[in-house]
C-alpha positions in Angstrom: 86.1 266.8 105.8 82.2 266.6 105.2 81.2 264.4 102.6 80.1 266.9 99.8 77.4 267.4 97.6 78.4 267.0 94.2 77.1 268.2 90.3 77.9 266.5 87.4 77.2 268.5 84.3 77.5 267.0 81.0 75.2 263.8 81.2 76.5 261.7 77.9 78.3 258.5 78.4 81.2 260.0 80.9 78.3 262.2 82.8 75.8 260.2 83.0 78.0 256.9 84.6 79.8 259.2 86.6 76.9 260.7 88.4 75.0 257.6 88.9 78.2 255.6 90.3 78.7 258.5 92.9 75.1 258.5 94.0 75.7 254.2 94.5 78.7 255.5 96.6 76.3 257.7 99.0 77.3 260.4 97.4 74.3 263.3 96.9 74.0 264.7 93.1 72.7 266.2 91.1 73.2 265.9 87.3 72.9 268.2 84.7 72.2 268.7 80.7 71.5 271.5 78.7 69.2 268.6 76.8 66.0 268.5 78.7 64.5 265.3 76.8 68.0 263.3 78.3 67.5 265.0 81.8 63.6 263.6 81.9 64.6 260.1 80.8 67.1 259.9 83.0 65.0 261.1 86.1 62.7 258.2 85.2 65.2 255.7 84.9 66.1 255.0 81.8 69.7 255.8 80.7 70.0 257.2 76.6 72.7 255.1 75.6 73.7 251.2 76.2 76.0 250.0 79.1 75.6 246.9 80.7 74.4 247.2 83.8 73.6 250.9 84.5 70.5 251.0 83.5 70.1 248.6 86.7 71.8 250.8 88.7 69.8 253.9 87.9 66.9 252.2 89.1 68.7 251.4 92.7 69.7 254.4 93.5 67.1 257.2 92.1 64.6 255.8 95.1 67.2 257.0 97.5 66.8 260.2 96.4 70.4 261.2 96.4 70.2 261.5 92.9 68.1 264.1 91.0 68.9 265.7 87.6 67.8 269.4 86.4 69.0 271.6 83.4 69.4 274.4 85.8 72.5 275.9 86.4 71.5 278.4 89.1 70.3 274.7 90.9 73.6 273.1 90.8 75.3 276.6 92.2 73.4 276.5 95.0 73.5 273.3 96.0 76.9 271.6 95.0 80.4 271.9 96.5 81.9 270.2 93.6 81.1 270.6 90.0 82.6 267.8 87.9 83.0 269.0 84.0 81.8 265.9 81.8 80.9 267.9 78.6 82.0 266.4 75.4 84.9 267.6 73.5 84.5 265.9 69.8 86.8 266.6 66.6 85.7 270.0 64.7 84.4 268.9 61.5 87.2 269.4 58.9 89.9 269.6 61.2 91.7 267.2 63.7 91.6 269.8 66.5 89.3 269.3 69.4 86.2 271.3 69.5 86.0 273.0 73.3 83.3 275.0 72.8 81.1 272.8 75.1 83.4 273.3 78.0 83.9 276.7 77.4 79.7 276.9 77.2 79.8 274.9 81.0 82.1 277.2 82.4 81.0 280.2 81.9 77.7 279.2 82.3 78.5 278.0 85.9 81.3 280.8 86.6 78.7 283.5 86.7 76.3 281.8 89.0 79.1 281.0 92.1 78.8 282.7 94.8 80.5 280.9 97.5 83.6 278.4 97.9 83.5 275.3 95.7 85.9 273.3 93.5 85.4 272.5 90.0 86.8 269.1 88.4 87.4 268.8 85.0 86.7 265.8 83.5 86.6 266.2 79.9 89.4 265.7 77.6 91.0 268.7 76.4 94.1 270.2 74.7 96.5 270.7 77.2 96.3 274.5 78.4 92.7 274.6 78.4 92.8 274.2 82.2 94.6 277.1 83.2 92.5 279.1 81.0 89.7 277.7 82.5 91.2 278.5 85.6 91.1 282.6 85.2 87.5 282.2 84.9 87.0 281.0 88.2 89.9 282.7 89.8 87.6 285.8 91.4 85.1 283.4 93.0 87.1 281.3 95.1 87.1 278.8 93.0 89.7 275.9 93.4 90.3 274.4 89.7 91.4 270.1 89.9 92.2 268.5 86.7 90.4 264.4 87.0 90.9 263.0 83.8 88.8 260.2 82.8 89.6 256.5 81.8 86.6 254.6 80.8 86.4 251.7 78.8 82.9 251.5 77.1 81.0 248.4 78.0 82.8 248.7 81.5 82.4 251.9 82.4 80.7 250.9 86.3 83.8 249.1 86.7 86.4 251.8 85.3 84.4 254.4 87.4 84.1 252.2 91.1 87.3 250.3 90.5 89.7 252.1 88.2 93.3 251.3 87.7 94.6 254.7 89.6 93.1 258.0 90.0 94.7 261.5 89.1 94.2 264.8 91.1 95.8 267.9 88.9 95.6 270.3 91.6 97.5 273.4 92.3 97.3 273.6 95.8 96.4 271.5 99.4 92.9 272.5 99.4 92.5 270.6 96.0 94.0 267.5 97.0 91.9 267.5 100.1 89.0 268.1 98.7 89.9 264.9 95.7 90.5 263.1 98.2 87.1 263.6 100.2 85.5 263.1 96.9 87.0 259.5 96.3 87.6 258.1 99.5 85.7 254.9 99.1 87.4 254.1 96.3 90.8 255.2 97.3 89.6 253.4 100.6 90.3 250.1 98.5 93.4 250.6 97.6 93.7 252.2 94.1 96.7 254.3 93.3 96.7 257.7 93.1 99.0 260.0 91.4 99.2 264.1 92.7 100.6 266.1 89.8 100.0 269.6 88.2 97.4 270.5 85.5 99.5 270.2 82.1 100.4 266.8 83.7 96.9 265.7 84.0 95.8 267.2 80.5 98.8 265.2 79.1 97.6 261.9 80.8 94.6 260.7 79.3 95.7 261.6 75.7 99.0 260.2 75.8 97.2 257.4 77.5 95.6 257.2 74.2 98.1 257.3 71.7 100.3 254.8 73.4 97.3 252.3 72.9 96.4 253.6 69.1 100.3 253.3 69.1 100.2 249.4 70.1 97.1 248.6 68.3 98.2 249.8 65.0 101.6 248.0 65.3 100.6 244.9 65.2 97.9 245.9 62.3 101.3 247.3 60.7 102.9 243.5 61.4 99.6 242.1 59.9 100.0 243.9 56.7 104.0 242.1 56.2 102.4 238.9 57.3 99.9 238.8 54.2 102.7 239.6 51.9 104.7 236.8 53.7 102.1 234.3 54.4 102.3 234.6 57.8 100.6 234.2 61.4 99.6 237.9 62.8 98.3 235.9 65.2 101.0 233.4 66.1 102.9 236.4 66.2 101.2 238.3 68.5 101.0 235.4 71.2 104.6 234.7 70.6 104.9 238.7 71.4 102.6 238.7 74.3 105.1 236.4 76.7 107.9 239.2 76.7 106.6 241.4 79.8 107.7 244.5 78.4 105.6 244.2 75.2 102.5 242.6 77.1 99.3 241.1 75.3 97.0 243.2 76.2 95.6 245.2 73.0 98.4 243.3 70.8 95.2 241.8 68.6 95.3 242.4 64.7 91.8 243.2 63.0 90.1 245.8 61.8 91.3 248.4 63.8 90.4 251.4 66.3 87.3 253.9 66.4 85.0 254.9 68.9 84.5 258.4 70.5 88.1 258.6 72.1 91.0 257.2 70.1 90.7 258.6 66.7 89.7 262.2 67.9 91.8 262.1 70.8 95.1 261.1 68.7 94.4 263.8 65.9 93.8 266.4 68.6 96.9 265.8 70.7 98.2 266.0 67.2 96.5 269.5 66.2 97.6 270.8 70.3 101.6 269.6 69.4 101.6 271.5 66.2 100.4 274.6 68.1 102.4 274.1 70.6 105.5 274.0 68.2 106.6 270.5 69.1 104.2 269.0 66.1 107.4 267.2 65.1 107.3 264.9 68.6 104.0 263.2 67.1 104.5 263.0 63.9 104.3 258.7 64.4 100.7 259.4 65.2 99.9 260.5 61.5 101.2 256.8 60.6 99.2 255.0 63.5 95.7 256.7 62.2 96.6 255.6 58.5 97.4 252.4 59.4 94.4 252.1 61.5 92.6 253.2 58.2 94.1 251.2 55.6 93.1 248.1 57.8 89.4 249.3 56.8 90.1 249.0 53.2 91.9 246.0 53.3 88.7 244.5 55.1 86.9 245.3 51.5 89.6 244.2 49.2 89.4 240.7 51.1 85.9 240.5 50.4 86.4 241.4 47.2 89.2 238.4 46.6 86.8 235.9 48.1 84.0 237.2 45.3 85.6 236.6 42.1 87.2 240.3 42.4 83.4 241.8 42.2 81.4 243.4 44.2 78.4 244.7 42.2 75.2 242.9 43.0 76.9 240.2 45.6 75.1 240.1 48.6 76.6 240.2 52.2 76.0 240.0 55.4 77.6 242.0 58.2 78.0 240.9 62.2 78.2 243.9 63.5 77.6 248.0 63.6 78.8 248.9 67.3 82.4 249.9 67.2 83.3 247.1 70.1 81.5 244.8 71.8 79.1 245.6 75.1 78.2 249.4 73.6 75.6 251.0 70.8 78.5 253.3 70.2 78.9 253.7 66.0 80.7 256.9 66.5 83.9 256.3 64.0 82.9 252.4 63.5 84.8 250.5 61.3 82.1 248.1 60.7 79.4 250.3 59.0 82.7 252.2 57.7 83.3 248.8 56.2 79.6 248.5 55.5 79.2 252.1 53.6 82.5 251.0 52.2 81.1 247.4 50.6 77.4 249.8 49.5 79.3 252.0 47.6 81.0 249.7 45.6 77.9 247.8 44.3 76.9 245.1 47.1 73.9 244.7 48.7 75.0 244.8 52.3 72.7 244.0 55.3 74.0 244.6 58.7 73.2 243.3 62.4 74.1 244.2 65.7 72.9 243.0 69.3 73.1 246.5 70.3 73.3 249.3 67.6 70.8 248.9 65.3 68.7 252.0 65.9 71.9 254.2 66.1 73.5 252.5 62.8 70.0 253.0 61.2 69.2 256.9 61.9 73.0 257.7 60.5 73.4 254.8 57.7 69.8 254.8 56.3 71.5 253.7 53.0 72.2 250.2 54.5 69.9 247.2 54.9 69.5 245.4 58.7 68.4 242.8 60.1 66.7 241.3 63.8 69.6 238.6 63.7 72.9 236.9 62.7 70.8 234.8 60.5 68.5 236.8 59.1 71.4 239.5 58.1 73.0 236.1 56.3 70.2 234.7 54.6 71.5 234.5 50.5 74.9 235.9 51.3 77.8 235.1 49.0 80.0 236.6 52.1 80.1 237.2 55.6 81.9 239.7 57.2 82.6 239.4 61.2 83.4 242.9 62.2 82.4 243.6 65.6 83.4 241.0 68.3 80.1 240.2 69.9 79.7 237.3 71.6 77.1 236.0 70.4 79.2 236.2 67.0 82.4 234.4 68.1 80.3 231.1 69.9 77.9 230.5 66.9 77.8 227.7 65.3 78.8 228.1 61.7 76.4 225.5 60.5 73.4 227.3 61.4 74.7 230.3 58.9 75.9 227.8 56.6 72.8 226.8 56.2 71.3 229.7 55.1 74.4 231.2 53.0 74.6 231.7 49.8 78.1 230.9 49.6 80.5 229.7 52.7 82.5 232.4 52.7 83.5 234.6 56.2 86.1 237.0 56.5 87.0 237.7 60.1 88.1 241.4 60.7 88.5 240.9 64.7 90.5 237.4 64.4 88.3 236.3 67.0 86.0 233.3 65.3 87.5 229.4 65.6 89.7 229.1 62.2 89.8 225.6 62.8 86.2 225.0 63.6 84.7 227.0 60.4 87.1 225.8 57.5 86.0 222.2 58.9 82.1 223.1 58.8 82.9 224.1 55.0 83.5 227.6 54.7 86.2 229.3 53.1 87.8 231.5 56.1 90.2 234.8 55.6 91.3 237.0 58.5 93.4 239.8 58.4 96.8 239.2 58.4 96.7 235.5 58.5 96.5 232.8 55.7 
């Protein structure tokens, strides 16, 4: 099969990686975005969001010209064979259900402009069901329909996309495998699994995906919670854990919990889809995980609290940290600045930094104070809260902070910074779930 041409509309965080990864392939695309101030910065090489390292590869592969970008959809029906879906699908406000209407926008935006052969991919993540629906709309222009779901790991998205840990083709027929396959051969060319399967199945995979890691991280933030009361090791624990191979230690680390674009949204929809579905009673654990993952928020500002004389009002503190993990600018559903906005509320005078995030954590938390560095964001603290595993953050040396404190005191809501090292540089260290 000819290598084909491909489109990629929807160019946010999945989009955008997606088509620039498939243009460093050989791949021709083109890219496409409703949002004509993202299309023109992308066309001149400058991607509207951090990841490491694409940036540098937008700039080695837009002088090939295999890559061009355009908010035309009558361009991309003319030109592509495959249309890959990459639209966001983020929680409706006041609800845990998924809001589709971006996808539904895409597609019928593109389903009136075909007018030969093609396959359409969806990428996105949506309720399960959506694809067949999807697929009526495309069923009178010979239209194949493949369900790709995505697995991305911010801060390593060029390595999830060109090395991932399998690929899925939902497909309902040979001519959609084929044509997957076509689309992915140098990857699949290096050996990474794939798995054939239907189109519930590949709806299913990338949320369940996520609950089963929400699942793991909040159990061991549950086992954190009974270690307090006990005065126990969460982390002792969790290595002790790690050596049994069916438990594992990957994502068995206690802190402060999940956030992000994905998880939360993506556990309370597959919630929402179960209840409509009429098996609501099959995820019912999930209401637990997200409180858990919650309460670990609060617990972050009761700690702080302790440490303070049980006051907040007027003490001043510095936060390390606004991304919601490491290697990204992402502060959708953070649980630092929710920590942050938490600490402000309640009286403190909270200044926050991040290697990454500031403008992002500025434009939606003007409320807050922030700083151009770990020092400077520490300067007269009585407390200093590591929320956002940087690593910058974890290698410092605690005496260049302590010498600008207020008052020695961290609290460590990744369990991530050297116990050992900071009591012995004089500062009074709590972690979550550990003594």
């Amino acid at each position: 099969m000819p290598r084909p041409t491909l489109s990629v509309i929807g160019l946010g965080y999945l989009g955008a990686t997606h088509a620039i990864c498939m243009a460093d392939l050989g791949y021709d695309v083109i890219g496409l975005d409703v949002d004509a101030g993202k299309v023109e910065a992308l066309a001149n090489g400058t991607v509207p969001f951090f990841e490491p390292g694409l940036d540098e590869l937008l700039a080695k592969v837009l002088p090939t010209g295999r890559l061009t970008f355009t908010t035309s959809y009558d361009d991309i029906a003319e030109a592509a064979d495959v249309h890959f879906l990459c639209v966001g699908t983020p929680q409706r406000k006041g609800e845990n259900a998924a809001d589709i209407s971006y996808v539904d926008a895409a597609v019928e935006s593109l389903a009136t402009r075909l007018r030969r052969p093609c396959t359409v991919v969806g990428k996105s993540t949506v309720p399960v069901g959506t694809a067949e629906r999807v697929a009526e709309q495309f069923a009178h222009n010979e239209v194949e329909l493949v369900w790709n779901p995505e697995f991305l790991r911010e801060g390593w998205a060029i390595e999830d996309t060109l090395h991932p840990d399998r690929l899925v083709f939902g497909v309902t027929s040979e001519r959609g495998e084929q044509t997957m396959r076509a689309v992915f051969a140098p990857i699949i060319d290096t050996g990474v699994p794939v798995v054939v399967t239907d189109l519930a199945t590949a709806q299913l995979v990338k949320v369940a995906a996520n609950a089963f890691l929400a699942t793991k991280i909040s159990f061991i933030n549950a086992m954190a919670e009974v270690c307090e009361v006990v005065h126990a090791d969460v982390k002792k624990l969790s290595e002790a854990l790690s050596y049994d191979e069916r438990i594992g230690g990957r994502f068995l680390h206690a802190g402060l919990g999940f956030g992000g674009g994905c998880l939360p949204k993506d556990i309370r929809a597959f919630m929402a889809r179960a209840g409509e579905l009429g098996v609501d009673q099959a995820l019912t654990f999930l209401t637990e995980v997200d409180a858990i993952n919650q309460r670990r928020r609060a617990r972050m500002v009761d700690l702080t609290r302790e440490l303070l004389d049980d006051s907040l009002s007027g003490r001043r503190i510095g936060v390390l940290g606004a991304a919601f993990k490491p290697h990204s600018d992402d502060i959708r559903d953070s649980p630092a600045l929710d920590v942050a906005s938490r600490l402000h509320r309640a009286g403190a005078h909270v200044t926050v930094y991040d290697p990454a995030a500031l403008a992002n954590a500025r434009r939606d938390y003007p409320a807050l104070a922030y700083a151009e560095s770990a020092v400077d964001a520490a300067a007269g603290a009585d407390a200093v809260l590591h929320l956002t595993e940087w690593p910058e953050f974890v290698q410092m040396d605690p005496e260049v902070l302590g010498a600008v404190v207020n008052r020695r005191n961290v609290v460590d809501g990744r369990n991530a910074l050297d116990a050992t090292r900071w009591r012995a540089a004089g500062w009074h260290y709590r972690a979550l779930g550990r003594p």
